[in-house]
Backbone as numpy.savetxt, mean C-alpha at the origin, in Angstrom:
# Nx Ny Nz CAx CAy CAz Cx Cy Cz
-10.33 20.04 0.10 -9.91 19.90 1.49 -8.53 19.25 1.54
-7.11 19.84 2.36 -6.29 18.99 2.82 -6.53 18.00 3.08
-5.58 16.95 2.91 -5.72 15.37 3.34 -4.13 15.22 3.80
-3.94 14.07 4.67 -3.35 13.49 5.44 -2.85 12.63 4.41
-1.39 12.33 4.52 -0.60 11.07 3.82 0.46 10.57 4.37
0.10 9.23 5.17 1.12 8.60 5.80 2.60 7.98 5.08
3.48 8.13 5.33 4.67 7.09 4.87 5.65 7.11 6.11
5.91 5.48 6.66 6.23 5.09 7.17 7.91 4.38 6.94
8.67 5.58 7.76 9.95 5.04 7.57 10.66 4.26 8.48
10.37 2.40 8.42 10.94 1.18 8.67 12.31 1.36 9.16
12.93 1.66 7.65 14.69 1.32 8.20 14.81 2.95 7.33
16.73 3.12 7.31 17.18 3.67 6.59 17.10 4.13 4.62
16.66 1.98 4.72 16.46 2.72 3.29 14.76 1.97 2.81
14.30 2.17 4.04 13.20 1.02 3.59 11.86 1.88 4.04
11.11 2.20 3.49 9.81 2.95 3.66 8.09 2.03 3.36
7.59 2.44 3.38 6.13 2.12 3.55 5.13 3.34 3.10
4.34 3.58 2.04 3.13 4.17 2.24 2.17 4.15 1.24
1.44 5.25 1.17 -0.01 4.96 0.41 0.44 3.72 -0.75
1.17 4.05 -1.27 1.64 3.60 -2.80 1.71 1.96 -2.65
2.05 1.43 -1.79 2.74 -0.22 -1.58 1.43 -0.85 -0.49
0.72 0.14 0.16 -0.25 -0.03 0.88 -1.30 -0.93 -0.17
-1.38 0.31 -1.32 -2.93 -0.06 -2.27 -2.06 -1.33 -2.90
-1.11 -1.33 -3.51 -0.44 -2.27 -3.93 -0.99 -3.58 -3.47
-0.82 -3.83 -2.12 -0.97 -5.10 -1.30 -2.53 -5.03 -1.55
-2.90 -3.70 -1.04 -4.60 -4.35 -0.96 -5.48 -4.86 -2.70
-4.67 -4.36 -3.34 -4.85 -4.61 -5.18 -4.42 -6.74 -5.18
-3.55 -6.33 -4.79 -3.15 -8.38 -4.80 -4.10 -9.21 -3.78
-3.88 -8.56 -2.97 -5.29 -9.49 -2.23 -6.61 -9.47 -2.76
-7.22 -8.35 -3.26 -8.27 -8.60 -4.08 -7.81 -9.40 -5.55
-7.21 -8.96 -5.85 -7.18 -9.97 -7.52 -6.24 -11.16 -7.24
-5.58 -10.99 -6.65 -5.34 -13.06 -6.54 -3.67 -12.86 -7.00
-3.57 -11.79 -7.86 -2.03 -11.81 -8.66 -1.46 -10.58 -8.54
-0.36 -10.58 -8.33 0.89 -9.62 -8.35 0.56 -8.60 -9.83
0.74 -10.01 -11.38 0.16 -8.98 -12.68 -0.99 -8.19 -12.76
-2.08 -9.26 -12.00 -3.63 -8.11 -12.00 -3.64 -7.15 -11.17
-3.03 -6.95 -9.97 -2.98 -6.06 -9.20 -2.26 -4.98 -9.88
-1.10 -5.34 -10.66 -0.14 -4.50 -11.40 -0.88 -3.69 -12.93
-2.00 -4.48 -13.71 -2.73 -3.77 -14.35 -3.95 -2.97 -13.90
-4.25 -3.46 -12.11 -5.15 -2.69 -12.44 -4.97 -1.13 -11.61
-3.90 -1.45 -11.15 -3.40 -0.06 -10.96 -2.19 0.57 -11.85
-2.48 0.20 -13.38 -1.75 1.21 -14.57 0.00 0.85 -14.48
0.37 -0.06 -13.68 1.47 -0.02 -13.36 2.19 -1.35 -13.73
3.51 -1.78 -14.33 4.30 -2.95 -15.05 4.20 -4.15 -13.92
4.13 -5.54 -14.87 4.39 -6.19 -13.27 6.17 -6.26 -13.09
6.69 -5.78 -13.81 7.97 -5.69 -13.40 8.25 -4.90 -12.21
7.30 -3.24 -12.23 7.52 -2.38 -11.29 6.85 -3.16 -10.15
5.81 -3.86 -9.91 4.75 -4.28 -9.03 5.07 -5.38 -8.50
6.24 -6.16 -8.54 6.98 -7.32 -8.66 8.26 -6.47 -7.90
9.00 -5.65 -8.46 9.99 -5.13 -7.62 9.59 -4.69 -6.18
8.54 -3.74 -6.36 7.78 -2.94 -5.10 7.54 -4.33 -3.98
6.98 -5.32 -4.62 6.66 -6.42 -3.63 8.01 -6.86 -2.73
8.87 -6.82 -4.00 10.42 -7.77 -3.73 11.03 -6.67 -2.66
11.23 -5.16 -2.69 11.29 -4.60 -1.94 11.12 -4.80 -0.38
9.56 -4.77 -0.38 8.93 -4.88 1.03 9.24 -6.49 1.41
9.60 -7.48 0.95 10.03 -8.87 1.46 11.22 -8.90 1.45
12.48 -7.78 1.24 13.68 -7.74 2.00 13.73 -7.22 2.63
12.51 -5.78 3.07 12.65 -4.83 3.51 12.58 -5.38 5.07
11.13 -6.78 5.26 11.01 -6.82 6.42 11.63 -7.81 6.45
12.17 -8.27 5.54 13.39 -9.77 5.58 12.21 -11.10 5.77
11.26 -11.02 5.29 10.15 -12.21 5.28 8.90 -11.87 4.66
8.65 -12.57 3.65 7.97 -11.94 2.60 6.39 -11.67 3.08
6.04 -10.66 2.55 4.30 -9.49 2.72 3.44 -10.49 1.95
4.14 -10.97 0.57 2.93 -11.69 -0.28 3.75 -13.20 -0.69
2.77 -14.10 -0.57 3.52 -15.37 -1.18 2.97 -16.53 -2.57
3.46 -16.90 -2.95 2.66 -17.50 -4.53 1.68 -18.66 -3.55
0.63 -18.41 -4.22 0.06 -19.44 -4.57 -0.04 -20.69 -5.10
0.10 -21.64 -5.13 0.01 -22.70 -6.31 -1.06 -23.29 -6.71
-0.83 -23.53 -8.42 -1.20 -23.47 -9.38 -2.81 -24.31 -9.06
-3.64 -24.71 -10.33 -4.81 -25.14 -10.33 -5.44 -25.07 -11.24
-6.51 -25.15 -11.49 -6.99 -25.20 -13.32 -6.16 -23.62 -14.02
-6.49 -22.46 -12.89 -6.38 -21.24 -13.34 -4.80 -20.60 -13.27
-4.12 -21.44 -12.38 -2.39 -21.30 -12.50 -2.25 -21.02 -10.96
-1.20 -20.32 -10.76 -1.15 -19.69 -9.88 -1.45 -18.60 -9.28
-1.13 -17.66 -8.44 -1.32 -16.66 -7.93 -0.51 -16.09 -6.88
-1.19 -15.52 -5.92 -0.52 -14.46 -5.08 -1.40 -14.30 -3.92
-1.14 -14.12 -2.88 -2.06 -14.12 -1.77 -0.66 -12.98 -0.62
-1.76 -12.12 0.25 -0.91 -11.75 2.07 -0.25 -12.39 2.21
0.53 -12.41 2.58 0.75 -13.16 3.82 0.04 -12.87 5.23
0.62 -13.65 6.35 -0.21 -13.08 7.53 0.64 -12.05 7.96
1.75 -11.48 7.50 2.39 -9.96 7.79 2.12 -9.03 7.07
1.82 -9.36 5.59 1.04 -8.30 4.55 -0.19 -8.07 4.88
-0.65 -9.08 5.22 -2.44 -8.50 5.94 -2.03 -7.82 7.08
-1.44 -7.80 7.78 -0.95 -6.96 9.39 -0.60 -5.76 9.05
0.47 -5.63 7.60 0.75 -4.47 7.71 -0.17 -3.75 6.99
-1.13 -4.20 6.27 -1.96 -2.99 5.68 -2.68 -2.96 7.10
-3.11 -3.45 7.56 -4.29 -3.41 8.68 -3.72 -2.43 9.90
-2.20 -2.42 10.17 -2.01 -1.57 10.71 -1.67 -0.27 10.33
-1.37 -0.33 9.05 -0.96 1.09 8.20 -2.73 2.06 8.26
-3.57 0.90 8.05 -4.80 1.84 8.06 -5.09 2.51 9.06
-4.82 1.68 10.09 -5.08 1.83 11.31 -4.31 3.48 12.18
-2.96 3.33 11.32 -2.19 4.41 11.43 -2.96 5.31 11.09
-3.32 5.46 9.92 -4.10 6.88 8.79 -5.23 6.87 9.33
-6.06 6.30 9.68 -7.08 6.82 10.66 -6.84 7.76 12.13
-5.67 7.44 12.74 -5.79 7.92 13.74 -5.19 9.24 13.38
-4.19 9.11 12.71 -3.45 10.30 12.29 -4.37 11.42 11.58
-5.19 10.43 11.27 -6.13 11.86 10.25 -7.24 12.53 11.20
-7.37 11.37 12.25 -8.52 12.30 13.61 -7.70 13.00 13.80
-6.16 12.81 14.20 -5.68 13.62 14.96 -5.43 15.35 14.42
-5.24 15.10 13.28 -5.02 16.20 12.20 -6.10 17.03 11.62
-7.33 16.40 11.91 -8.57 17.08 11.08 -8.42 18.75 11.30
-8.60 18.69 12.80 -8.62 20.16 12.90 -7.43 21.32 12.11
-6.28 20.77 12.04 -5.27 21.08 11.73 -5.46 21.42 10.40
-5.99 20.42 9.22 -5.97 20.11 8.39 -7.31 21.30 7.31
-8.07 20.98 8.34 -9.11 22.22 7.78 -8.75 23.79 7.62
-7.70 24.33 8.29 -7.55 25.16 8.04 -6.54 25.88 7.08
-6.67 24.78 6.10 -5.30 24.56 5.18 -5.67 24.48 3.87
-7.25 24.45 3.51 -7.59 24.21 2.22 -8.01 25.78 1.59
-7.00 25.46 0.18 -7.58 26.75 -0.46 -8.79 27.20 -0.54
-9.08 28.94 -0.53 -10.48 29.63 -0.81 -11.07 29.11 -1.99
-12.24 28.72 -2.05 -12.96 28.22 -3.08 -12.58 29.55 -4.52
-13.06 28.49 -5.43 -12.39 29.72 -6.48 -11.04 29.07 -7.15
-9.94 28.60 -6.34 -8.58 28.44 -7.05 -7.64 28.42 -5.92
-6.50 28.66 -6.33 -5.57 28.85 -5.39 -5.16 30.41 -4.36
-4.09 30.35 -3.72 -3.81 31.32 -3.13 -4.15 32.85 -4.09
């Protein structure tokens, strides 16, 4: 079945979508920028830039460190990184009601392709 894929273009050079979405929601579940970054296959250098990105992008940072404790530090939302996934979902839900119909009539004949 077709599917729907939002990306959200902010500024000129500054975008938003699936990719930086799971990103955020990967750090809020694991606590860290690196675990979020292994457990989606990806460097924390790249996962660290992508972050650094979206905290110039909106000029006030999405995720902020934690400090330290038996286990070190970490990584947490912010209250604009939780907003913006919450509204990005919020986006792809509606967009994808809006599209269903659209969207169904778009998936290849069983079997393969065209």
């Amino acid at each position: 079945m077709a599917r729907l894929s939002i990306r959200i273009d902010i500024g000129p050079d500054f975008r938003v979508g699936p990719g930086k979405i799971v990103l955020l929601e990967t750090i809020a579940a694991h606590g860290s920028i690196s675990a979020a970054g292994r457990a989606l296959g990806m460097s924390y250098r790249r996962a660290w830039t992508l972050v650094e990105a979206m905290n110039a992008g909106f000029g006030r940072p999405v995720v902020e460190a934690q400090s330290g404790g038996r286990a070190g530090g970490g990584a947490r939302l912010s209250p604009l990184g939780a907003d913006l996934v919450a509204r990005y979902r919020a986006i792809e839900a509606a967009a994808g009601a809006a599209a269903a119909p659209f969207l169904d009539g778009l998936a290849p004949p069983a079997g393969g392709g065209p």
